[in-house]
N, C-alpha and C positions, 0 to 999 in steps of 0.2 A: 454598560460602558464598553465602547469598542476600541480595541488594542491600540488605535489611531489617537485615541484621546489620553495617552501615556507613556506614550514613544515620539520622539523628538528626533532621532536619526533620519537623514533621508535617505531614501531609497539607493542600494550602491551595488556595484558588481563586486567579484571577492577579486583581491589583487593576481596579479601573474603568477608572483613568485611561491616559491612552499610557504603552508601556510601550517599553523598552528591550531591543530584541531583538537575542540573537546568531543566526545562522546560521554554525553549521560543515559545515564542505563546501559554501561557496557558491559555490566554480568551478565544483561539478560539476551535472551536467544534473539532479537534484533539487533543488539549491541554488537553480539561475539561474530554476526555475518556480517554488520559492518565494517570491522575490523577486515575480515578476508576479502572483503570485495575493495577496500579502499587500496590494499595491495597486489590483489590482482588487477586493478583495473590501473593500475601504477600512479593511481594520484597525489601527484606533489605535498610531501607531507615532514612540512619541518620538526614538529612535534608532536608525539598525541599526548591528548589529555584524559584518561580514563576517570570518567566519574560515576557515580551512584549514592545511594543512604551510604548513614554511618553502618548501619548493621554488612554493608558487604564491601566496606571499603579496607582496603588491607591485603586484599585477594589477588594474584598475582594473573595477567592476561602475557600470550604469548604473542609477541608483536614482530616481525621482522626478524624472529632468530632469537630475539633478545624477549627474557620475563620484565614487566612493568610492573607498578604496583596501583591498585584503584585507588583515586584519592577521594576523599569526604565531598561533595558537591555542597559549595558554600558561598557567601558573598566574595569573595577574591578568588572564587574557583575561576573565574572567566576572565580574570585581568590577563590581555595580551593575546586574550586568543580571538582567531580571524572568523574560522566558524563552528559552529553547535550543531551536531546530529544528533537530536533528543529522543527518545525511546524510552522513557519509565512511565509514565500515562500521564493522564490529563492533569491531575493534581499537581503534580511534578514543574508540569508545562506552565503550567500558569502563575508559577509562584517563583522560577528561575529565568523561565525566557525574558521577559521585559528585565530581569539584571544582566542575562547577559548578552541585551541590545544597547542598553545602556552604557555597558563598555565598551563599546563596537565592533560586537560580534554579529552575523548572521546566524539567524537560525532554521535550522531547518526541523521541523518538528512533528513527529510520528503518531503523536497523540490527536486526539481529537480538539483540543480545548480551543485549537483557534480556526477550525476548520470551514464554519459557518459565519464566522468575523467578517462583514462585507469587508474592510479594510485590509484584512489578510488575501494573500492570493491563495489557490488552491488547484495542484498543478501535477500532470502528469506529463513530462516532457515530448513525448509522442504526439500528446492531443493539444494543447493551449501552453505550449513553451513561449506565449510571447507575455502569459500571466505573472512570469516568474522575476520579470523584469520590475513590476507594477509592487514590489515589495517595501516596508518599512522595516523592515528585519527580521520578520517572522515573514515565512513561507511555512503550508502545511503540507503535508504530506496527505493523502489519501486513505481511507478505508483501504485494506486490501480488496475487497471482494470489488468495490467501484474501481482502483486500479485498473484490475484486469475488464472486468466490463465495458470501462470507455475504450479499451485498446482495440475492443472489437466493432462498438460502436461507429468509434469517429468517423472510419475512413467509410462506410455506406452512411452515414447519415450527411458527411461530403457531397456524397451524389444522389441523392433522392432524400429529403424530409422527411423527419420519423413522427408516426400519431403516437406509438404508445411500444413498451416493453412489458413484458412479465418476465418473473427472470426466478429458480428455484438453485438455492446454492446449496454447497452440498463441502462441507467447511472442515478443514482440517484440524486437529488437535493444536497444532503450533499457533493457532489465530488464539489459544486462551496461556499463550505463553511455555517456557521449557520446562514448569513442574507437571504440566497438561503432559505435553507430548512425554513426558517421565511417566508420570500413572497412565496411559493407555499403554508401554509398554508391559509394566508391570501388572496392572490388571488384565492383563491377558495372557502373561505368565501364568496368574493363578486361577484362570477362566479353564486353562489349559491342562493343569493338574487338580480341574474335580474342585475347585474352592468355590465361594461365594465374593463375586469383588466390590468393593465398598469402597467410595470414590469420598477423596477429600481436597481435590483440587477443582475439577466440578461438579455440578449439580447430581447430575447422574452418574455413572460407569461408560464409558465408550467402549468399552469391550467389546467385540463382536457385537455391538450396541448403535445405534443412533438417539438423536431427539431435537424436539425443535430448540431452535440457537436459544440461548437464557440470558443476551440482554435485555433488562427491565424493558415489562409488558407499558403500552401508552395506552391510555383510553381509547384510541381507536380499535384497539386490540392488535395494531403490529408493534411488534420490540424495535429497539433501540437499533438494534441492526439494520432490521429492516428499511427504517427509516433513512440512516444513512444512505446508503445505496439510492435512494429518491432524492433527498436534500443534494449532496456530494457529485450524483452526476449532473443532475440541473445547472449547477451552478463551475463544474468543469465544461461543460460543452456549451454553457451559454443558450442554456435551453429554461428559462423557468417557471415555463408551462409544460414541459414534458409530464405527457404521462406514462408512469410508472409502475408497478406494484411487485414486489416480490416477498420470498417464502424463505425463509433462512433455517438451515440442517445441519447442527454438528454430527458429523461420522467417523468413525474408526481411521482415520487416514492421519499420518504422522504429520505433514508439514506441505502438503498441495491441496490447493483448493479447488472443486469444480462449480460449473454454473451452465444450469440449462438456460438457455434464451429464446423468447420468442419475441421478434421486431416486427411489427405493425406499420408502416410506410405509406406516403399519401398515394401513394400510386405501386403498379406490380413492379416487382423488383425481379430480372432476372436471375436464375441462381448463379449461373456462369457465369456474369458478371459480377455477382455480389463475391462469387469462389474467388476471381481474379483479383480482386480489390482489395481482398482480405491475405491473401497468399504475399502481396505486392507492400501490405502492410509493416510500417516498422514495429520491431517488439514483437511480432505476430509470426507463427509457425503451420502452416496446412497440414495439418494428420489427418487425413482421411481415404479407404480404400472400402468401399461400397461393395464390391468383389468377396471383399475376407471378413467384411464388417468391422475393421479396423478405425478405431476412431480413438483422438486423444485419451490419455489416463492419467494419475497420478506422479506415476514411476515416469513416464515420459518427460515429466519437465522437472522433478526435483533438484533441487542445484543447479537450475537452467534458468538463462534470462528471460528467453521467450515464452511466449503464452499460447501454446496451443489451441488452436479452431478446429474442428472440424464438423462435421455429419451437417453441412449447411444444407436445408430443403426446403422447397417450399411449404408450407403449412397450409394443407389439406381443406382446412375449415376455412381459410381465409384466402382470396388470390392476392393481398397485398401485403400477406405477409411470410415472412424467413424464418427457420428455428435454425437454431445452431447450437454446438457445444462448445464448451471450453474447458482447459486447466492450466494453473498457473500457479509457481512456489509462492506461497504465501509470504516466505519469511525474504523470499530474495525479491522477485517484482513486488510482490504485496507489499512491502517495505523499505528495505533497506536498500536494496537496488533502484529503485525511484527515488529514494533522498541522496543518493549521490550521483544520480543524472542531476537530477535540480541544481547539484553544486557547481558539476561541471560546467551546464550553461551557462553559470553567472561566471564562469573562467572565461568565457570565451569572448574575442577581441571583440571592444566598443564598434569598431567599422561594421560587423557584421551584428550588434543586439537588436532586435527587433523592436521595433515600438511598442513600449508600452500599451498596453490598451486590449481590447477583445475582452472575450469571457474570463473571468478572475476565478 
């Protein structure tokens, strides 16, 4: 059953005035940067509502100077509030978003559960912000790793057709949450003084360590990750015959994610053009000096909105196709920074919303 067959709200923009926001999963490390970015970015915010489980509600969140306190996330958690930035996972999503549409909230939601819903849009404001319009109260948020991918994506596939991507990610601790990014600091504390580390947040140790990503294996033999990245961009750029394939890597890196890319085009792409396009792009940062061998990193965008590109060249093996590089904060673009672009567009005045319609 798709979300459309248990939501009765129509489709609506959030009003002008401050609004009264929940955040579920405010404990956790997309919760605690939504929080910083919805007052750096100074948006209008009559109230917050901190939610999460019973096990971590009680816990106090520093908000504007002033401590809050997390309240229990329940059926009257969402009476009166405008909208929902959800971040606890899919379980979570699926069991609280339709209550708090029902009260007439929007939702903006971090999780996967509604992300493949035809009836849901699924939007990255740079690439298909006219999807975000086309809502019944659930909007999803993106994979991070696809985030950042369409942001490189869009603007050449604008100007020349794409046959195919391969794309190898190369994935930060913070993509498995802040007890993750906790043990990779600490198991390499004791990596560091001569111990043995034994990992109990994931599967393996990231210690001075990698492995391939541990979402559940498919019978085709790519994981659940990989998958997304295929599903997720199809269906943001309006492609659903794109061909696809990628390789997913968790690595020792705290909270930035990289991705090698190779685009495949029906025709040659110049690079100098393809450089221009990308430099000219929103969201999008050019690192690249060929000279020093300078090309984006991790540290380069941590805390940062933008998504660095660079090392763009032609691909040797192919004349119609590009490789490029990328990195981009997981926990800020990869997440939390793209669910409160989404909000902002629905702020923005009815004269200028965009039709409905295009790639969802």
């Amino acid at each position: 059953m798709t979300v459309s067959a248990t939501l009765t709200s129509p489709p609506r923009q959030l009003p002008s005035r401050p609004l009264r926001i929940a955040i579920l999963g405010a404990t956790g490390a997309v919760g605690q940067e939504l929080l910083v970015l919805l007052q750096e970015r100074g948006f209008p915010v009559a109230e917050l509502v901190p939610l999460a489980s019973p096990r971590s509600a009680g816990q106090d969140l520093d908000w504007c100077g002033e401590r809050i306190q997390v309240r229990p996330v329940g059926p009257a958690a969402f009476d009166g509030v405008d909208l929902v930035l959800a971040s606890a996972g899919g379980s979570v999503s699926r069991q609280w978003a339709p209550v708090a549409v029902a009260a007439g909230a929007v939702v903006i939601d971090n999780s996967s559960a509604f992300r493949m819903d035809p009836t849901v849009p699924l939007v990255v404001p740079e690439v298909n912000p006219q999807a975000a319009f086309a809502h019944g109260g659930i909007i999803a948020n993106p994979n991070c790793t696809t985030i950042l991918l369409t942001l490189a994506l869009a603007p050449l596939a604008a100007r020349r057709p794409i046959r195919r991507v391969v794309i190898s990610t190369y994935q930060s601790a913070s993509g498995a949450g802040a007890r993750a990014m906790e043990e990779l600091r600490q198991l390499s504390r004791t990596v560091l003084d001569g111990g043995e580390p034994v990992s109990e947040v994931l599967p393996h140790s990231l210690a001075f360590n990698l492995f391939l990503h541990n979402s559940p294996l498919e019978a085709s033999g790519y994981c659940e990750e990989e998958l997304k990245m295929l599903h997720e961009t199809r269906k943001i750029m309006g492609l659903p015959q794109l061909r696809l394939t990628a390789t997913c890597v968790r690595v020792p890196v705290l909270r930035a994610h990289s991705e090698a890319v190779n685009i495949e085009f029906e025709e040659p792409f110049p690079v100098q053009e393809a450089r221009a396009l990308l430099a000219a792009a929103p969201g999008v940062e050019l690192i690249e000096n060929f000279e020093t061998n300078r090309f984006p990193m991790p540290t380069d965008v941590t805390g940062r909105d933008a998504v660095a590109v660079g090392r763009i060249r032609q691909d040797l093996s192919d004349p119609h196709a590009l490789e490029l590089w990328l990195c981009g904060d997981q926990i800020r673009k990869g997440a939390a920074l793209n669910a409160i672009q989404i909000a902002e567009l629905l702020r923005e005045p009815a004269a200028t919303t965009p039709v409905p319609g295009g790639a969802a």
